[in-house]
Structures are given as structure tokens and as C-alpha cells.
C-alpha positions as semicolon CSV with decimal commas, in nm:
position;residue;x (nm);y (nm);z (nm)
1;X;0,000;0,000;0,000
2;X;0,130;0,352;-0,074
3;X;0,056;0,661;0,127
4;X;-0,012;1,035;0,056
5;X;0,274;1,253;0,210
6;X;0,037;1,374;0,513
7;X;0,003;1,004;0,631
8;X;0,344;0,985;0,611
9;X;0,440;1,310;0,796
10;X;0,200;1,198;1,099
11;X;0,351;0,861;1,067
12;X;0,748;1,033;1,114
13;X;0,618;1,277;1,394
14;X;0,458;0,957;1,585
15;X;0,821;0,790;1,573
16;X;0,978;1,077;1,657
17;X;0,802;1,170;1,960
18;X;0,876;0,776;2,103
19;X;1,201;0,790;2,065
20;X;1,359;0,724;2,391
21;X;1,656;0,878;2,531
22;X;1,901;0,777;2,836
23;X;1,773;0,878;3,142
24;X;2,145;0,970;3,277
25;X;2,228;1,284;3,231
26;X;1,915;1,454;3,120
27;X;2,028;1,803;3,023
28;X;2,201;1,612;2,776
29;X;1,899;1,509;2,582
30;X;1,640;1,817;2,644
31;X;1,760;2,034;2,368
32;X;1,764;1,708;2,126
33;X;1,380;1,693;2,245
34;X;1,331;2,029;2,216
35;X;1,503;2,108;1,871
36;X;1,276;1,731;1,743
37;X;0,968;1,900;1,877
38;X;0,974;2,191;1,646
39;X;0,863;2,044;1,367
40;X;0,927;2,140;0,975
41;X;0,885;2,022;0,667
42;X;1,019;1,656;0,784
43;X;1,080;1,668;0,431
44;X;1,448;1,429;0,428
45;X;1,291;1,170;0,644
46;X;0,932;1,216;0,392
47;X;1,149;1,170;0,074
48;X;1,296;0,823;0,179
49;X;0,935;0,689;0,244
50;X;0,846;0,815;-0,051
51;X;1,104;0,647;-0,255
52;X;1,101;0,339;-0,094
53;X;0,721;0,321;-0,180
54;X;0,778;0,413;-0,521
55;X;1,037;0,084;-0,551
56;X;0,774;-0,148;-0,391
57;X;0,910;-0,140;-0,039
58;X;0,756;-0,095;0,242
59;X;0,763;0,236;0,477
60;X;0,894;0,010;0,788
61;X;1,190;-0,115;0,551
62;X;1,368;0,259;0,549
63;X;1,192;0,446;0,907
64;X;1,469;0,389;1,089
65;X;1,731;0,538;0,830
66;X;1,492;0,793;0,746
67;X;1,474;0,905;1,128
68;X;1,845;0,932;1,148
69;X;1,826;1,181;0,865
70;X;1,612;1,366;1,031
71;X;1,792;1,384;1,352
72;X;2,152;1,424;1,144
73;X;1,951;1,741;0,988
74;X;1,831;1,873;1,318
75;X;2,210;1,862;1,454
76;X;2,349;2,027;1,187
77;X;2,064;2,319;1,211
78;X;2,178;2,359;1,622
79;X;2,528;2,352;1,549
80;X;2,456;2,631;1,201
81;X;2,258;2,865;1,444
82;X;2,542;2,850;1,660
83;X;2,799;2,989;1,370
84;X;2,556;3,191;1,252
85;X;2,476;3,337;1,629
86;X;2,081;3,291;1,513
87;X;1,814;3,378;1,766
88;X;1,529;3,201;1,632
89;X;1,452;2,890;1,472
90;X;1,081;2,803;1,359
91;X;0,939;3,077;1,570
92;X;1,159;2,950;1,848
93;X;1,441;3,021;2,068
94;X;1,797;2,886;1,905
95;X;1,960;2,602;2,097
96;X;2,244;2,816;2,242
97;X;2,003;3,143;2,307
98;X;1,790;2,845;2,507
99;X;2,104;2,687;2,705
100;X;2,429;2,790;2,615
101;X;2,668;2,808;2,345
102;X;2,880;2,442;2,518
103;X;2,544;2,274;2,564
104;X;2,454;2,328;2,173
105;X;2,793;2,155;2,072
106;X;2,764;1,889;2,322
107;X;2,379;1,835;2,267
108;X;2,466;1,856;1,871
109;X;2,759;1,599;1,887
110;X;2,509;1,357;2,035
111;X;2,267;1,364;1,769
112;X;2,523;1,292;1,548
113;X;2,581;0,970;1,733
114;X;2,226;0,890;1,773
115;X;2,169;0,930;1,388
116;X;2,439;0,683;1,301
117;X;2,246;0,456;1,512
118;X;1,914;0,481;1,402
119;X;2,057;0,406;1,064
120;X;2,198;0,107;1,185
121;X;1,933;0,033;1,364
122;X;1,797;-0,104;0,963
123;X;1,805;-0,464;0,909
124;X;1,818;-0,439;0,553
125;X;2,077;-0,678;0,398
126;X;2,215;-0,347;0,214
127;X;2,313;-0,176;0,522
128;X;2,654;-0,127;0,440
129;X;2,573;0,046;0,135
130;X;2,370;0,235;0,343
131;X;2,604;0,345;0,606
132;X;2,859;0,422;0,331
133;X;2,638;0,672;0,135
134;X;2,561;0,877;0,508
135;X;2,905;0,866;0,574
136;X;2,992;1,029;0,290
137;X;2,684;1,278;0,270
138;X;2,731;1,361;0,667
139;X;3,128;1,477;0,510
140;X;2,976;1,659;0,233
141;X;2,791;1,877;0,387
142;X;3,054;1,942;0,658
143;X;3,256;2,044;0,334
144;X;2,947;2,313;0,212
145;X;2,884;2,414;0,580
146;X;3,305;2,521;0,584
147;X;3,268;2,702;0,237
148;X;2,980;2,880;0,356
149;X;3,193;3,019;0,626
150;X;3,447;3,112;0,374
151;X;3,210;3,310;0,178
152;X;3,129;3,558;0,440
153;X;3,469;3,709;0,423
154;X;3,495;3,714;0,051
155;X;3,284;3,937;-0,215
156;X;3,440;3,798;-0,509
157;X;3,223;3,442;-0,468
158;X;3,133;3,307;-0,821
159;X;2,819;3,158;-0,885
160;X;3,000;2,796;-0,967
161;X;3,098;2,787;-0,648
162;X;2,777;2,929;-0,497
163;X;2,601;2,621;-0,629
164;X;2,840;2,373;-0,555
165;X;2,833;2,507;-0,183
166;X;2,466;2,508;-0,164
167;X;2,511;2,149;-0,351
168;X;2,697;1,995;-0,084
169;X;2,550;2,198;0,215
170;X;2,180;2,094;0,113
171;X;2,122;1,922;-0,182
172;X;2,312;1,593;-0,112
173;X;2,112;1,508;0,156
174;X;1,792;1,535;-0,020
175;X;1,978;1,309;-0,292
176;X;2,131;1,074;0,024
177;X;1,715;1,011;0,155
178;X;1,627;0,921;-0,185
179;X;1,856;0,695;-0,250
180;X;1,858;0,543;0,062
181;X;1,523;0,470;0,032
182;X;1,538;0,308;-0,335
183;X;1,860;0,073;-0,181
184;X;1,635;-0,046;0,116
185;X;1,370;-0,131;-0,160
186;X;1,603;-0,321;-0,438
187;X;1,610;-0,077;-0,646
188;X;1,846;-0,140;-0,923
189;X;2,196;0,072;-0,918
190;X;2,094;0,286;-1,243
191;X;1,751;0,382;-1,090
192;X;1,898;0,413;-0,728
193;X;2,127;0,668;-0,921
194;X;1,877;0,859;-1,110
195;X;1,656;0,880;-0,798
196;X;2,005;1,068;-0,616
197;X;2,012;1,338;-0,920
198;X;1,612;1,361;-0,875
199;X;1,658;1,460;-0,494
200;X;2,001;1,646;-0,531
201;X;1,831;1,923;-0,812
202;X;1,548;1,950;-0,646
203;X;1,762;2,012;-0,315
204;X;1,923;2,283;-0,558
205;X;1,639;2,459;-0,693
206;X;1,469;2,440;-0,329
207;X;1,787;2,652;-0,182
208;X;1,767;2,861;-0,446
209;X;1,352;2,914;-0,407
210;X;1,478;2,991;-0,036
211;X;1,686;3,295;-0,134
212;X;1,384;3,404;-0,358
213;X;1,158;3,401;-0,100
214;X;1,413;3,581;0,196
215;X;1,366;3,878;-0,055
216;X;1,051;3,879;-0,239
217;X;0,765;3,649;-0,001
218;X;0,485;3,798;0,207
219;X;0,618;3,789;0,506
220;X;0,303;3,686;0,645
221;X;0,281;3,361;0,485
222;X;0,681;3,319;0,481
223;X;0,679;3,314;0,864
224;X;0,927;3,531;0,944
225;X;1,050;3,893;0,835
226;X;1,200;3,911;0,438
227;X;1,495;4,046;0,381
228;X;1,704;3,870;0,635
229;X;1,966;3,716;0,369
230;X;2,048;4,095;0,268
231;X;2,130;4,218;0,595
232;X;2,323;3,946;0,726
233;X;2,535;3,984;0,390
234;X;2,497;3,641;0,306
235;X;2,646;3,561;-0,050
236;X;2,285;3,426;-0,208
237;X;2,294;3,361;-0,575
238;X;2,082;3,663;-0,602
239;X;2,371;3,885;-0,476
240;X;2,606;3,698;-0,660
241;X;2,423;3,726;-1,004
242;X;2,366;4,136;-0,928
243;X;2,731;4,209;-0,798
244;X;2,794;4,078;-1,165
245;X;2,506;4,194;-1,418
246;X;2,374;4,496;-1,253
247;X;2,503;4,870;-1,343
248;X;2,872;4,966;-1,271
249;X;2,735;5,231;-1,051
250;X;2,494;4,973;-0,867
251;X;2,779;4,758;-0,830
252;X;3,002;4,993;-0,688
253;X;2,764;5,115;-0,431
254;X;2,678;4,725;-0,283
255;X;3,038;4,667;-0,255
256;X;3,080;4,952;-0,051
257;X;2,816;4,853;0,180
258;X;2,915;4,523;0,195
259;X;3,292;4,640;0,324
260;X;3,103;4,870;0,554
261;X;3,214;5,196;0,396
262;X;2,880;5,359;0,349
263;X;2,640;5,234;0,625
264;X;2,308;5,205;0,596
265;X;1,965;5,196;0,752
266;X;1,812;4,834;0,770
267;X;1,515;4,903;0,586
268;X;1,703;5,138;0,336
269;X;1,922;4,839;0,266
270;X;1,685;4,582;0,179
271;X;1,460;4,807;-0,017
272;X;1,806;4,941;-0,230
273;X;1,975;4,586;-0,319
274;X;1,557;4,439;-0,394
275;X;1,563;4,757;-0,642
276;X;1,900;4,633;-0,773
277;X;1,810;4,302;-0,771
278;X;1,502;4,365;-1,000
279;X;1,657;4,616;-1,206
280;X;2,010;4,387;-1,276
281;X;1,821;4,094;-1,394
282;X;1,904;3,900;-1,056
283;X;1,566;3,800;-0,940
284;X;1,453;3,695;-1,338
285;X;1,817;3,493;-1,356
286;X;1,810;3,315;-0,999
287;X;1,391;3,206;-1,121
288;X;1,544;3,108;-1,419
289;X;1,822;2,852;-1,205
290;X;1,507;2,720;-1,025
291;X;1,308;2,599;-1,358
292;X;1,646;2,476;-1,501
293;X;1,748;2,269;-1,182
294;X;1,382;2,088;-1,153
295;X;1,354;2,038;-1,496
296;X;1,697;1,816;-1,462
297;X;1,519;1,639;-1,146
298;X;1,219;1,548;-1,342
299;X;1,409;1,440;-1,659
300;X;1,599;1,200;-1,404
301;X;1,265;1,109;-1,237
302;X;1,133;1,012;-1,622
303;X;1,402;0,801;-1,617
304;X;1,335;0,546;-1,373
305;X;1,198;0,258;-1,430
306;X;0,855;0,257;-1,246
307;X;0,534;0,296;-1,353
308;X;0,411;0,662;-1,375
309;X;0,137;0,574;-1,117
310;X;0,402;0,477;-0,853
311;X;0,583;0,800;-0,898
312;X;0,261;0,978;-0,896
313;X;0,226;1,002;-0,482
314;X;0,630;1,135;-0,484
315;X;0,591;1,350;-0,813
316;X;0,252;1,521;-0,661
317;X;0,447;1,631;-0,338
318;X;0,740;1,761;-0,522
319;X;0,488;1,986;-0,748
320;X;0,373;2,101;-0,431
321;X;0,742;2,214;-0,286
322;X;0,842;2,395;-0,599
323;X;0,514;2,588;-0,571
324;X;0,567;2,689;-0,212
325;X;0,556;3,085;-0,047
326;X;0,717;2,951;0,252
């Protein structure tokens, strides 16, 4: 039997709030709890029960490996606010804002533990394939997380390696879910392949829908205030594209803000690099990136060797993430 993405979502939240923890020492395991109890999108954890579905498995075959996705993704969000000195995280206090700056590195270490063993927590007899293709994900995105710090002290970022950072710090795990769910199902290697590129571009074109919507959502339906990317100075490919293609003026005016030689109010800011953004060609160029990186995941997703009613339940959801405002 295959189920729509809400069934699954309430199934993943049900196994998520069971999980038990150690009861020595506690403090330990409250901000695991805590950060687990926000919510989200669940969507790593939803993408592995979706694939292993569309192979013919079974949603109990991959729910332990698709758990310690979830968790791995919830540590590396605690120890990210902590770099990035965030306040809030889905409406919430940050780990370290919450505790402390130790207890977010400690608490985060542990989930990294506790994912690994949730995945091997799977009896399938392709485990070690498994554990290989984490292993090298959970090092991947360690790799984008470092060039992301890298970034904020240069303003000469290309967008090559703007994608390949946002490849590696997001995308792979999307692709990692995916495939982990076709492996648990016997998928074959070719399909278990195309199913990675599916998840990885649509991993790409969702980080790039994110900067999109940081400038130009309703910040009543995006949840939190717009223009955050912009004041932080974070090297989006929307900045990228404009520091390139807008006017030489333009151009020379952002890179004076960004090295702090003109400062600027807060609202001024965001409202001057949005005009520059629209005016450069930025915003059309970054939608532009989106269409061309899911129209690569559904060309993979064609691919695959299933019939188009067993993608339908996966396809459906997908439609429904490249459409969002949040």
C-alpha cells in the first residue's frame, strides 16, 4: 500500500516523539527533544518513504534510516545557528540562546551519534551500502557548511561555487534520503542513481527558491521577516548574479556597503539591493536557475523505471514544494 505525504508526515512525527533517550544525564537530551519537537517540513525523512514506496518497499523497511536523517539534519541546524549566532529557529528560541553556546555543541555531537544509530538500527541486507552513502553525505555537507563560512569574508564568490556550496551543504542530503530509500527497496543501481540526481536538483532549486523568498515572499505567509539574507550579507545567488550583471554604478555602491564603507539603515538596505536586484536581472536569472534545476530532477525522475502511477504520490508532493511561499 502507498501513502499520501500527510500520512506519512503523521507517521514520522509519531516515531519521533517515542524515541527514547538515556535517562542519565538529562540536560544532555532536552535540547535534542526540544530542537525534534519543532517540527518542519520533515521533508528528508518524507522523501525516503516516498522512494522506498515508489520501488515497492515498504515504509517500515527505510523508518529507521529515514529518522536518522532527520535527527543528522536537526544537529546540523543547532550547530549552524550557533555559527551563525541565530536567535530564532521556527518561531523558536535557538539552541544556544535556550542553554548555552557548550550545551549546543555537546547536545549537537550527540545527535550525530544517535543518527548513526538509528541508521543502523535497519536490518536491511544493504546496510553497508547504506552506512557508506551517510558517511559520505554527513562529510559533504561538513565540506558546504566550511565554504559557507568562507564566503562571508569574501565578495568575489562566483556563482559555480555558490552552487556547488549550496550542492553539498543541502542538496546531497535530499539526494542521500532518496537513495537510501530506493537501496532499502532493491532498487536497481541505475535507478537508485537517477533517484540521487532527482533529490540532489530538487535540493538545488529548493535553496535557491529559499533565497527568492528571503527577498521577495509575504512575510506573512513566509513566517518570518523578508529580507534577512540581505542584511546578514549572506552571498545568495541573487547577490552573486547582481554584484555581476547589474550597473557599474549599482555595483560599486553594494560593494561599498558590503565592506562597511557607506552604512546604511536596515530598511534602506533591503529596499536598495531588492531595487537592484530587479533592475540587474538578478531575481529573473536566480527564477530562471530554479526551472532549469527541476527540470533536470524530473528528466531523471522520467528516467526510472517505475510505472508513472508509482511515482505519482512522490511527483505530486514535489509539485507542491516547488510551488511553495514559505
Amino acid at each position: 500500500m502507498k501513502h499520501n505525504a500527510t500520512d506519512l508526515i503523521s507517521f514520522i512525527n509519531k516515531e519521533i516523539d517515542v524515541i527514547e533517550y538515556p535517562n542519565q544525564a538529562v540536560t544532555l537530551f532536552e535540547p535534542i527533544k526540544y530542537i525534534l519537537s519543532l517540527g518542519g517540513k520533515r521533508m528528508r525523512p518524507l522523501l525516503s518513504l516516498l522512494s522506498v514506496e515508489m520501488f515497492g518497499g515498504k515504509k517500515e523497511d527505510v523508518i529507521y534510516p529515514a529518522l536518522g536523517l532527520e535527527i543528522f539534519h536537526n544537529f546540523t541546524l543547532l550547530h549552524d545557528d550557533l555559527m551563525d549566532n541565530s536567535m530564532m529557529r521556527r518561531g523558536n528560541p535557538t539552541v544556544h540562546i535556550k542553554w548555552d553556546d557548550n550545551t549546543a555543541i555537546l547536545s549537537g555531537d550527540a545527535m550525530q551519534i544517535i543518527a548513526y544509530q538509528f541508521i543502523a538500527r535497519s536490518k536491511n541486507s544493504n546496510l553497508s551500502e547504506i552506512l557508506n552513502l551517510f558517511s559520505i553525505t554527513a562529510l559533504e555537507i561538513c565540506e558546504g557548511q566550511q565554504y559557507d563560512m568562507e564566503f562571508e569574508k569574501r565578495n568575489d564568490v562566483s556563482e559555480e561555487e555558490y552552487l556547488e556550496m549550496i550542492r553539498l551543504k543541502t542538496a546531497v542530503l535530499l539526494g542521500c534520503a532518496m537513495k537510501i530509500g530506493a537501496i532499502a527497496a532493491g532498487a536497481s543501481n541505475s535507478d537508485a542513481d537517477l533517484i540521487y540526481t532527482f533529490g540532489e536538483n530538487i535540493g538545488l532549486g529548493f535553496q535557491l527558491k529559499d533565497d527568492l523568498l528571503d527577498v521577495y515572499a509575504d512575510s506573512a505567509v513566509f513566517g518570518k521577516n523578508i529580507g534577512g539574507d540581505i542584511l546578514n550579507d549572506k552571498k545568495t545567488f541573487l547577490l552573486i548574479n547582481a554584484l555581476n550583471s547589474a550597473q557599474k554604478e549599482d555595483r560599486e555602491l553594494m560593494r561599498k556597503i558590503l565592506s562597511s564603507e557607506i552604512t546604511i539603515e536596515p530598511k534602506d538596505k533591503i529596499k536598495l539591493f531588492t531595487e537592484i536586484y530587479n533592475k540587474s536581472g538578478a531575481k529573473k536569472s536566480c527564477e530562471k536557475k530554479i526551472e532549469y534545476f527541476y527540470k533536470k530532477a524530473f528528466i531523471a525522475l522520467d528516467s526510472i523505471s517505475c510505472s508513472e502511477e508509482s511515482k505519482s504520490i512522490l511527483k505530486n508532493y514535489v509539485l507542491d514544494l516547488i510551488d511553495r511561499e514559505k
